[in-house]
C-alpha positions in Angstrom: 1.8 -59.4 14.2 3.1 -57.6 17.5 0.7 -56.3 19.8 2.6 -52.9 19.1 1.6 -53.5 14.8 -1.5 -54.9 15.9 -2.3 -51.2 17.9 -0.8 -49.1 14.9 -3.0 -51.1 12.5 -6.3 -50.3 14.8 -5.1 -46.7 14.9 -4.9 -46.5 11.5 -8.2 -47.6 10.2 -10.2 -44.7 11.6 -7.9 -42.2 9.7 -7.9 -43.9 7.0 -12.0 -44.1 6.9 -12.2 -40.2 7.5 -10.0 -40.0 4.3 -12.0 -42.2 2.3 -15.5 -40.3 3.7 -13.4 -37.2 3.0 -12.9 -38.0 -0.6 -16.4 -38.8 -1.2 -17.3 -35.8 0.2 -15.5 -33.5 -1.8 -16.0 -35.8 -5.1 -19.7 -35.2 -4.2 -19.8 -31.4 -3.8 -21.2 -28.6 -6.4 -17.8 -27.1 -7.8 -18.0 -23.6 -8.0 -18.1 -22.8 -11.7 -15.4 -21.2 -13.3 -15.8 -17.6 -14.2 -17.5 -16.7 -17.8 -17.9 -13.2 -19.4 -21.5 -13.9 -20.4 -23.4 -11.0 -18.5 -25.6 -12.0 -15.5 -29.1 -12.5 -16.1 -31.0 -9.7 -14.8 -30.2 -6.8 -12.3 -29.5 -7.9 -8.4 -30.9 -5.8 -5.7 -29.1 -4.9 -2.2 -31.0 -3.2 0.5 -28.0 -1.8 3.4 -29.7 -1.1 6.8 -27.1 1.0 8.3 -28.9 2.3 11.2 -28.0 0.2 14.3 -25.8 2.7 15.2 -25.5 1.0 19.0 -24.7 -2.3 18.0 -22.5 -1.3 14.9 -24.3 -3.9 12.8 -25.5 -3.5 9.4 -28.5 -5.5 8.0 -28.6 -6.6 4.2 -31.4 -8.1 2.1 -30.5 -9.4 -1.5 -32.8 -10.0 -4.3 -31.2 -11.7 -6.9 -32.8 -13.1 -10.3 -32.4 -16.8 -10.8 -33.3 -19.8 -12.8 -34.2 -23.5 -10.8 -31.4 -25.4 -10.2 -27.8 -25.2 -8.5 -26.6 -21.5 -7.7 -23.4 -20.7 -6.3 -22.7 -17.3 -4.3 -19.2 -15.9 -3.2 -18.2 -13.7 -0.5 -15.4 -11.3 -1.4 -12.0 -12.3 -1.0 -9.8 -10.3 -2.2 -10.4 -6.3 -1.6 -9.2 -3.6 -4.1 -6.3 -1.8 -2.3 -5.8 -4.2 0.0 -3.4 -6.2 -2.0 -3.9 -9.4 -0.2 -7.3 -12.1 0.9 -7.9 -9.8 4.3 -11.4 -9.6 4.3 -13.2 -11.1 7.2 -15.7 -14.0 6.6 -16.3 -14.4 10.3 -18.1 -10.5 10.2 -20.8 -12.2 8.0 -23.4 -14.2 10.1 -26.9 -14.8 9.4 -27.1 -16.1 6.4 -30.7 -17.4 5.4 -32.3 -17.8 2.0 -35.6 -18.5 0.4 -37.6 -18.0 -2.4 -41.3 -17.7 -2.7 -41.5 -17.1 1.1 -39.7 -20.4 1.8 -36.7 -21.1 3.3 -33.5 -22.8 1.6 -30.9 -24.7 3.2 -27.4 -23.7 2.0 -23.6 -25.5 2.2 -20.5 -23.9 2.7 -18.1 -25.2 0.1 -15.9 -27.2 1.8 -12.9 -26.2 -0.1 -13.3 -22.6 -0.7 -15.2 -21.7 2.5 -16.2 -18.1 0.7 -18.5 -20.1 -1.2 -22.5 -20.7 -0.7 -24.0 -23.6 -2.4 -28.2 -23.7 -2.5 -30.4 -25.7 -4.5 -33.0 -23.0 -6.7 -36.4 -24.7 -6.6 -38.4 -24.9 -9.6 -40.7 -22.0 -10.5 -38.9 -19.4 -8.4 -36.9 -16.5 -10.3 -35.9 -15.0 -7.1 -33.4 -15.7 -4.4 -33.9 -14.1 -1.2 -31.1 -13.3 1.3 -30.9 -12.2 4.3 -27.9 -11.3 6.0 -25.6 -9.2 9.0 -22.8 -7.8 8.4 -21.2 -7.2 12.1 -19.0 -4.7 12.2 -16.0 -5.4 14.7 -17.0 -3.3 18.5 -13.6 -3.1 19.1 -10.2 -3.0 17.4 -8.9 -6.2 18.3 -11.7 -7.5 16.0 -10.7 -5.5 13.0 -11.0 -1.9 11.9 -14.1 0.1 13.2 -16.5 1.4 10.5 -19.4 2.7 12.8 -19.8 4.7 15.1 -22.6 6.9 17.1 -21.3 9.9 14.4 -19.8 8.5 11.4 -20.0 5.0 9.4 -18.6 4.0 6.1 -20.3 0.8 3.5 -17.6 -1.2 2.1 -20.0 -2.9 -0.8 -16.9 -5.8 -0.2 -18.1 -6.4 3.5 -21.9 -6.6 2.8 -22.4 -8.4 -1.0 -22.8 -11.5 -2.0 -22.8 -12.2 -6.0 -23.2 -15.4 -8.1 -20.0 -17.1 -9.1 -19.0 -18.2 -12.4 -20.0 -14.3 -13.9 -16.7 -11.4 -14.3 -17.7 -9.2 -12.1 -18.3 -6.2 -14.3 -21.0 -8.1 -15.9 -22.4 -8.2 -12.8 -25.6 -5.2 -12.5 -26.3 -4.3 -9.1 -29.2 -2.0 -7.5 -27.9 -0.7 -4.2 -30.0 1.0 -1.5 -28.8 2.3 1.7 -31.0 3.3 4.9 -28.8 6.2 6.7 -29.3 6.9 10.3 -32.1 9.9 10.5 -30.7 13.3 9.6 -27.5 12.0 8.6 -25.4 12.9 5.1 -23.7 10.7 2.7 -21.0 10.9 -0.1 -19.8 8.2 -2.6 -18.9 8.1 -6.2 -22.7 6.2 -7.0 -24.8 8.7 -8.2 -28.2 8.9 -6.6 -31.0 7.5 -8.4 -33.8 8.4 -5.9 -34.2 9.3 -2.3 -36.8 8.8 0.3 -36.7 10.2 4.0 -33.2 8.8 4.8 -33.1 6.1 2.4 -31.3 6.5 -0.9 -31.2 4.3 -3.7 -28.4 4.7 -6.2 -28.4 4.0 -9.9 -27.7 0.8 -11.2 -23.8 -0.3 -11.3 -22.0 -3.3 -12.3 -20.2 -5.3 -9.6 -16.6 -3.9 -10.2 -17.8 0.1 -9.9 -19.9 -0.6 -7.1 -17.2 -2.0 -4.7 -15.2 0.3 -6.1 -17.4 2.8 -4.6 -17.6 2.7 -1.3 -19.6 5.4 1.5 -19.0 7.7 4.2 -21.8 9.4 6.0 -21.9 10.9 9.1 -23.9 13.1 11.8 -21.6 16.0 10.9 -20.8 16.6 7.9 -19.5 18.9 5.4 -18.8 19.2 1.1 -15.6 21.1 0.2 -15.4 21.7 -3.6 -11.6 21.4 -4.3 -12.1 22.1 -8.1 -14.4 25.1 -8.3 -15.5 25.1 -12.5 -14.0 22.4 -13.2 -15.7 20.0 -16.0 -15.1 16.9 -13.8 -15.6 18.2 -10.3 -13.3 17.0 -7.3 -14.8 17.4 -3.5 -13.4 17.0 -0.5 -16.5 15.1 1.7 -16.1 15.2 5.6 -17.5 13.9 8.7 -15.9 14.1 12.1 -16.9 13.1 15.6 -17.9 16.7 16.2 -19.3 19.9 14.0 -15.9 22.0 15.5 -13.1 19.4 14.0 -15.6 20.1 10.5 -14.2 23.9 10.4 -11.6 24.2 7.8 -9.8 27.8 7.3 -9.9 29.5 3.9 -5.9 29.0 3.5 -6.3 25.7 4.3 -8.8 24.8 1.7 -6.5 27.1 -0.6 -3.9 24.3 -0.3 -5.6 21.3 -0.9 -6.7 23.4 -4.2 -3.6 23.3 -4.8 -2.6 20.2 -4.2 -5.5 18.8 -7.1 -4.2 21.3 -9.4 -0.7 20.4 -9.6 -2.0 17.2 -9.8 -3.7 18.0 -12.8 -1.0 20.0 -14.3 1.7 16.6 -13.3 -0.8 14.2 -15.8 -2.4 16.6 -17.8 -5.6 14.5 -17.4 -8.1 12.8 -15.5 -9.9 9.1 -15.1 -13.2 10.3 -12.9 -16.5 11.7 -13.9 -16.3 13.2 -10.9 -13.9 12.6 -7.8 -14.6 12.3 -3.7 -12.4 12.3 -0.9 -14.1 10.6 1.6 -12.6 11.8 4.6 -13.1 10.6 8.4 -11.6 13.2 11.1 -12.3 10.8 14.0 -10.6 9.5 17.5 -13.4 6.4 17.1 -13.7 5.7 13.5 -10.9 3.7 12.2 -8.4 5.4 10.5 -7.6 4.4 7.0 -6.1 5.2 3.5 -7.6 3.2 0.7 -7.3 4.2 -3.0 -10.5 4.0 -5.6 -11.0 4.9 -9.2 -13.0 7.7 -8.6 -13.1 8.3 -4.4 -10.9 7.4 -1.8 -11.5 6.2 1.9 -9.0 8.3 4.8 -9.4 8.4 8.1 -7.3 10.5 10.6 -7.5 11.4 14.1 -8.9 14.8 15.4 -7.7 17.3 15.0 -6.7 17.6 11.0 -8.2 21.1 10.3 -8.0 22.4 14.4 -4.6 21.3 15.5 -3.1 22.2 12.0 0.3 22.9 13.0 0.7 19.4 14.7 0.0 17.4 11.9 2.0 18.5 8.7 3.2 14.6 9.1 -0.2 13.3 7.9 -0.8 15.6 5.4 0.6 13.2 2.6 -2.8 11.2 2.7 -4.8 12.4 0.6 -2.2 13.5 -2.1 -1.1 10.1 -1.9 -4.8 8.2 -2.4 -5.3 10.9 -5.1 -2.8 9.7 -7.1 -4.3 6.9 -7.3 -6.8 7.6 -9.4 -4.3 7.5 -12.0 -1.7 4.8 -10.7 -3.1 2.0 -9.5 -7.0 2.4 -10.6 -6.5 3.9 -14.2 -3.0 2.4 -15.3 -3.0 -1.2 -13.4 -0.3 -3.9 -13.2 -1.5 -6.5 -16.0 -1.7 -9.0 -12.8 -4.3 -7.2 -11.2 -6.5 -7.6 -13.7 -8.9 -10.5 -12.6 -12.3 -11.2 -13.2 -14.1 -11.1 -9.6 -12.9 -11.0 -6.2 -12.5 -14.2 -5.3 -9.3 -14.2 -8.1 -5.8 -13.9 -6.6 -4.4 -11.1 -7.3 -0.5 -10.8 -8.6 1.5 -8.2 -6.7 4.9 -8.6 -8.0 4.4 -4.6 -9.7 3.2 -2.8 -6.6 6.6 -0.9 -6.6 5.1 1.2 -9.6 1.6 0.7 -8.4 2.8 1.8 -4.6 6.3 2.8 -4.9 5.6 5.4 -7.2 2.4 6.9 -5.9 4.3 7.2 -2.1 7.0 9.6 -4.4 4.0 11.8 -5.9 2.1 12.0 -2.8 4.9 13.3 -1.0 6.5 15.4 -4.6 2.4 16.9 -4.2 1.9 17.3 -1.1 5.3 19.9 -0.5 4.4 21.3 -4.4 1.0 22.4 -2.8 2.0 23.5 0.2 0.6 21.3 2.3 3.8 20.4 4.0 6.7 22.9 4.1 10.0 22.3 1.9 12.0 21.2 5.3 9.0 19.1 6.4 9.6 17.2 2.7 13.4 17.0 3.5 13.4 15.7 7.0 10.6 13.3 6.2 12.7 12.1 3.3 16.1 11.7 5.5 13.5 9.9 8.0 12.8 7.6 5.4 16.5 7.5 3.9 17.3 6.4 7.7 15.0 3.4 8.2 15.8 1.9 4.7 19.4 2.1 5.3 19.1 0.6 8.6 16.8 -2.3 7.6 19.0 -5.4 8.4 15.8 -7.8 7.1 17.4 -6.7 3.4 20.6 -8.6 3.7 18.5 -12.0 3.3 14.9 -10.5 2.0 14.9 -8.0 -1.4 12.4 -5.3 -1.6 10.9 -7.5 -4.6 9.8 -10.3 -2.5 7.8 -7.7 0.3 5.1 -6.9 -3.0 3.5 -10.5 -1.8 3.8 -9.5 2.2 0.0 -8.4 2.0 -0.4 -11.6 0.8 2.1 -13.8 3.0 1.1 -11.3 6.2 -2.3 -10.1 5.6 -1.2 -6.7 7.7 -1.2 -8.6 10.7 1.7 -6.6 13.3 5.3 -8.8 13.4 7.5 -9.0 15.9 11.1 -8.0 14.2 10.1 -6.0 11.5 13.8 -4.6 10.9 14.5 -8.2 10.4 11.5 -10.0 9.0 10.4 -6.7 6.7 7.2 -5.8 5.5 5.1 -3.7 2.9 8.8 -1.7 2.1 7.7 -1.0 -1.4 5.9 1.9 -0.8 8.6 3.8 0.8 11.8 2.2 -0.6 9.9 1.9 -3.7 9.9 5.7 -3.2 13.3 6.3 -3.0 13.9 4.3 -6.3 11.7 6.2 -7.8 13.5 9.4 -6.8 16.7 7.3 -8.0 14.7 7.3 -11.2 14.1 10.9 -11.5 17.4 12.2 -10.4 18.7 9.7 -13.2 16.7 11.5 -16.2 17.6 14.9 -14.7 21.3 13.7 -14.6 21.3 12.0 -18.2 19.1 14.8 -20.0 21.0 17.5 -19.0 18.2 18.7 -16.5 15.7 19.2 -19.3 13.5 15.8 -18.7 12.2 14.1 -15.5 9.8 12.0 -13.8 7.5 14.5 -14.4 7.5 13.3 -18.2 7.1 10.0 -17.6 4.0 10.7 -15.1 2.2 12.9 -18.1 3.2 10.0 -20.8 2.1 6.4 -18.8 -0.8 8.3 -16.5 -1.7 10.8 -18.8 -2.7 9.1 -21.9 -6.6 9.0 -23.1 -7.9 12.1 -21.2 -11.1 11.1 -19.7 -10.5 7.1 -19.5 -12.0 5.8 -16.7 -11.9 1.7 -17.9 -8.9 0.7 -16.8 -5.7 0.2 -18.6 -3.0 -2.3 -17.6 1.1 -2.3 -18.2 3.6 -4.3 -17.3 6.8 -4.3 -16.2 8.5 -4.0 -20.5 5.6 -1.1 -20.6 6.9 1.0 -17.7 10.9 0.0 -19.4 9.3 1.6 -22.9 7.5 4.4 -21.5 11.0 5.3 -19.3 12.9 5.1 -22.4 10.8 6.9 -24.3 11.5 9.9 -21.8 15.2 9.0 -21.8 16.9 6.4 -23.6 18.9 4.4 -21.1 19.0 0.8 -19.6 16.5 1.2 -17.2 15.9 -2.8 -17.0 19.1 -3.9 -15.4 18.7 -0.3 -13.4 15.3 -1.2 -12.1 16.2 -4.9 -11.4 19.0 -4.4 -9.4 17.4 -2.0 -7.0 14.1 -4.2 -6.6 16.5 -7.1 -6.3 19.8 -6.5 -4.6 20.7 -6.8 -1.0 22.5 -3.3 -0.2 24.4 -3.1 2.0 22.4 0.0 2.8 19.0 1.7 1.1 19.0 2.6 -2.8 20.4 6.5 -2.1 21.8 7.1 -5.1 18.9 9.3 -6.0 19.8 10.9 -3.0 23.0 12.1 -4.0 22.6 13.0 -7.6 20.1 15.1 -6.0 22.3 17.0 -4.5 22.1 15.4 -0.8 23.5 12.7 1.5 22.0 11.2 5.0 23.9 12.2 8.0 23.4 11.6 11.8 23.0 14.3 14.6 22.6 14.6 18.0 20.1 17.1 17.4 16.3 15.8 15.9 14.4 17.2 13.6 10.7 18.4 13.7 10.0 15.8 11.5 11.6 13.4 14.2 10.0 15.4 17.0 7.0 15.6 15.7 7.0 12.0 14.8 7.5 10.9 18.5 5.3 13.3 19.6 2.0 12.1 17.6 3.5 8.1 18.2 4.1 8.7 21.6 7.8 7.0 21.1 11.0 8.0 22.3 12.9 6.6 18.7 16.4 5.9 19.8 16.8 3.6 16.8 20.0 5.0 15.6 22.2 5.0 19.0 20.6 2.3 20.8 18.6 0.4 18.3 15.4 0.7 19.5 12.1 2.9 20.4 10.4 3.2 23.6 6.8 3.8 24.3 5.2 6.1 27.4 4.9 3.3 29.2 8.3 2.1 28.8 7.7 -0.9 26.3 10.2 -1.4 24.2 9.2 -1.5 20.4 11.1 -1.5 16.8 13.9 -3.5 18.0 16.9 -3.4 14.9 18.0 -6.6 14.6 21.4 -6.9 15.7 21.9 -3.4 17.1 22.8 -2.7 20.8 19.8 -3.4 22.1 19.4 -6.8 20.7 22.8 -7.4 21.6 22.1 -7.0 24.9 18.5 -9.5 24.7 16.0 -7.0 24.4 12.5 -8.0 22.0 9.4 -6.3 21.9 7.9 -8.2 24.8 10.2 -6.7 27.1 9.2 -3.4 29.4 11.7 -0.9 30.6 11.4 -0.2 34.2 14.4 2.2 35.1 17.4 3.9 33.4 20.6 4.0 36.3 18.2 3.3 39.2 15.5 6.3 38.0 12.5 5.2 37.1 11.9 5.4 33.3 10.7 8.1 31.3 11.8 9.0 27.6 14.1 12.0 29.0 15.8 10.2 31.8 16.5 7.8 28.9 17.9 10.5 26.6 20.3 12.0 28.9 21.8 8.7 30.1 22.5 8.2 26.6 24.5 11.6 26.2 26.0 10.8 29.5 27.8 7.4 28.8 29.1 9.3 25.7 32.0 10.2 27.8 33.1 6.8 28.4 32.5 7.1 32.5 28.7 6.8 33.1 27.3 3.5 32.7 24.2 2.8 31.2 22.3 -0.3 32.6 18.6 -0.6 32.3 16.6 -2.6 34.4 14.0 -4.5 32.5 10.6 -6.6 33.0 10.1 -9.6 30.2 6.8 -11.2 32.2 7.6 -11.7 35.7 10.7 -12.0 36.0 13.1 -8.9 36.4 16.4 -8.7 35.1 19.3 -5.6 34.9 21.1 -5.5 31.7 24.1 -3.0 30.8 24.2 -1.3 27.0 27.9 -1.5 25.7 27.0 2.4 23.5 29.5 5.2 23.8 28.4 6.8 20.6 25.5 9.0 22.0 22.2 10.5 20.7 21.9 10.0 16.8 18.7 11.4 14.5 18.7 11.3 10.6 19.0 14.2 8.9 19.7 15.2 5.4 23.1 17.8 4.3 23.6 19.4 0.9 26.5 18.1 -0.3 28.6 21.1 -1.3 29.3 22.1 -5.0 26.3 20.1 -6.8 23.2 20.6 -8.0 19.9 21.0 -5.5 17.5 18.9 -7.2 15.8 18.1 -4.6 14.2 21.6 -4.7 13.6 21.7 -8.1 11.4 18.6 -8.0 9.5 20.1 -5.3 9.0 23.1 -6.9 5.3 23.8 -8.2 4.4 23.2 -11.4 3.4 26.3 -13.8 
């Protein structure tokens, strides 16, 4: 043997005894038992100390019936809404358990790291656990949910619960200690309530996470249904009593906005149904759908500043309809037993696509955003989808399983690498779908018949009930007889060139540029502090002069830029958005260069944009002689 095999040999054997211990190891360890629907023995009580309001930490204790012997316990994986395995193990710490007043030691499972192993001694029929859930301090550690005015319980963040049971056979006694003075709105129904702590009623696993809190210093109920058998409230807390005040017209429209709701399915899935809803500059922001509640968070300024922020007015439209597509009527893969299951995205254009169409077809039917709000935000929308280069190589099928792939984590060439596009290109197949039924019925059928048909059915459901893709083909038909597989697949499927706008134009519409933004646009750059120059030079610009949303293969990523790189200067002036702006409409004449001078690190380079074409914003123009039916679908419904 060579002294260079004789070292390879001795190098070897070490590996190869870590694989063998490794082996035994894993042959050795408690498997986490595969999920049965046998109902969990007895009910499992969770005490939430939410009260460390200057540490942001919430304190759990878990009483959970046993027999002697080996018990497995999970951590939530997967999250409802989420879409992907995004919830934070490292946030739980702490972890001790004992029973009969003495303490247990517990394994991690060393392949699926979300699972506890501990040994039940005999004679106990309790498990004790004790627990922190630490909630991040700062938003490089996640989203923020507390504050000194407002927190929110996400039942996924702060349970445990034994493996090998479905979840909704599961029975859970939750009980949560509220700062002092503080108020509180969920969809558990109080059971009993002492000083500030309230214990709700008994639910199993699957209704309680899908019930999560808000309570806050400040605080205020807004009933959205007044009379109604199944009552709808609007719940909010803000950083302050003033952002609280809502005006009588504004409350009017978001009246309106759950009553064409109603009148679109002609039904409802909720007992009764909260917006939980955050008005905060320190509580993170947020949009999360539930069965019967929803989680939103915006910044301040919702009810005061109302004239700023028609944009964000498509929230809670949006998470309403929900309750009826995506919680109610569920893609057949999202129906799992717990949530440690993988869940199957590959319907999240319906579940998604089609809720971003009726959040936005809502939110302009109620009034809450104006007619030209709905159009611009459309062409804005039209704009970005026909621009995304990432399409040419990536279908909008394949970005269903980016929450999985991604886990929402930011990218550096979106344009190119694509995200969560179903929602809003899902959107504008689903307004392909629509203008497609007008067209084919003569204008006497929509998507409005489809909604009452697939969402509507069984008045008073709340179990959910799950489709797949042949069920949304049969309920379309049903509407209007056509071949809406081959139509659907090749829109989910293809690679353009350009967004699905067809829909656009049998609405009576086409996408042009201008030199000349929008409000929407305005607005838009306004609230994102961007100067959006994506359509002339192929990119958007923060205050600060980072460069940002870089379109892959457009002048500026011709000319090197990436979203690492800082402008300094436009033509020797130092930059701002304006000085940018009029350089642009300045070169359009052919005579005045336009050369930026850039920072990528420490090293500073000048770099000349070959663009002739000037300024260029989305917009959207009737297309003369046809049919608007753009208005009719935003029109309210009787």
């Amino acid at each position: 043997m060579t002294a260079t095999r004789t070292l390879l040999a001795r190098a070897a054997r070490p590996a190869g005894v870590l694989a063998f211990a490794l082996s035994l190891a894993l042959s050795a360890h408690a498997a986490v038992p595969a999920v049965g629907d046998q109902p969990y023995p007895g009910t499992i009580a969770v005490h939430v100390d939410a009260t460390n309001l200057a540490q942001q930490i919430f304190r759990m204790r878990m009483a959970i019936p046993v027999r002697p012997g080996p018990l497995t316990l999970l951590y939530p994986q997967w999250a409802p809404g989420n879409h992907g395995p995004n919830i934070p193990l490292t946030q739980l710490a702490g972890l001790k358990f004992s029973a009969g007043g003495k303490a247990l030691e517990w394994t991690r499972d060393p392949v699926n790291v979300y699972a506890f192993h501990v040994t039940v001694p005999e004679g106990a029929a309790t498990l004790d656990a004790e627990y922190q859930f630490l909630s991040p301090l700062d938003t490089s550690q996640g989203r923020i949910t507390m504050t000194d005015d407002i927190l929110g319980v996400q039942w996924q963040s702060v349970l445990l619960y034994p493996a090998g049971y479905h979840a909704r056979r599961i029975t859970v006694q939750p009980t949560v200690a509220f700062p002092t003075g503080w108020q509180h709105a969920s969809a558990l129904e109080v059971q009993e309530k002492r000083g500030d702590e309230v214990r709700f009623k008994p639910h199993d696993l699957d209704t309680l996470v899908d019930s999560p809190i808000f309570a806050g210093r400040y605080f205020k109920r807004i009933d959205l249904a007044p009379g109604a058998k199944a009552p709808v409230m609007l719940n909010v807390v803000a950083d302050n009593p003033e952002s609280l005040e809502a005006k009588p017209e504004q409350i009017a429209l978001h009246r309106a906005m759950v009553e064409q709701a109603l009148k679109l399915f002609g039904s409802h899935h909720y007992k009764h149904y909260d917006f939980l809803f955050a008005i905060s500059d320190e509580f993170g922001g947020i949009g999360r759908e539930h069965h019967q509640s929803s989680e939103n968070g915006v910044k301040l300024g919702y009810f005061t500043e109302w004239s700023k922020n028609e944009g964000g007015r498509e929230l809670l439209p949006h998470e309403f309809v929900h309750s009826w597509n995506g919680k109610f009527r569920r893609p057949a893969g999202q129906d799992v037993p717990n949530f440690n299951t993988p869940l199957q995205n590959s319907l999240l254009w319906v579940y998604e696509g089609q809720t971003q169409f009726w959040g936005n077809v809502l939110a302009a039917r109620s009034g809450l955003i104006s007619l030209a709000h709905a159009r611009e935000s459309l062409a804005a929308s039209a704009a970005r989808y026909d621009n995304t280069q990432g399409r040419s190589w990536r279908a909008v099928q394949d970005t269903v399983n980016d929450p999985i792939i991604n886990g929402r984590r930011p990218i550096g060439w979106g344009n190119w690498q694509r995200s969560e596009d179903y929602y809003v290109e899902g959107m504008l197949i689903w307004l392909d779908v629509d203008t497609k039924i007008r067209e084919l019925s003569g204008d006497k059928r929509s998507l409005n018949d489809f909604a009452r048909a697939f969402f509507g059915v069984e008045n008073g459901r709340v179990d959910a009930l799950h489709y797949t893709f042949e069920d949304v083909v049969a309920a379309l038909n049903k509407v209007q007889k056509f071949d809406w597989a081959p139509f659907l697949r090749t829109r989910l499927e293809g690679h353009g060139p350009g967004a699905p706008l067809d829909g656009l134009a049998r609405a009576g519409w086409k996408l042009v540029y201008t030199d000349t933004p929008t409000d929407a646009v305005k607005n838009a750059d306004e609230r994102n502090k961007l100067t959006d120059l994506s359509y002339s030079l192929g990119f958007s610009v923060r205050q600060d002069g980072s460069v940002t949303g870089v379109i892959w293969d457009g002048v500026g990523f011709r000319a090197g830029l990436a979203a690492n790189t800082t402008i300094v200067a436009v033509n020797n002036k130092a930059y701002k958005g304006e000085v940018l702006k009029a350089a642009v409409k300045a070169a359009k004449d052919g005579k005045a260069p336009l050369e930026l001078l850039v920072k990528k690190g420490n090293n500073l380079r000048t770099i000349a944009l070959d663009y002739r074409d000037g300024l260029r914003y989305p917009r959207l123009e009737r297309i003369p002689g046809t049919r608007d039916r753009l208005e009719e679908l935003f029109k309210p419904l009787k």
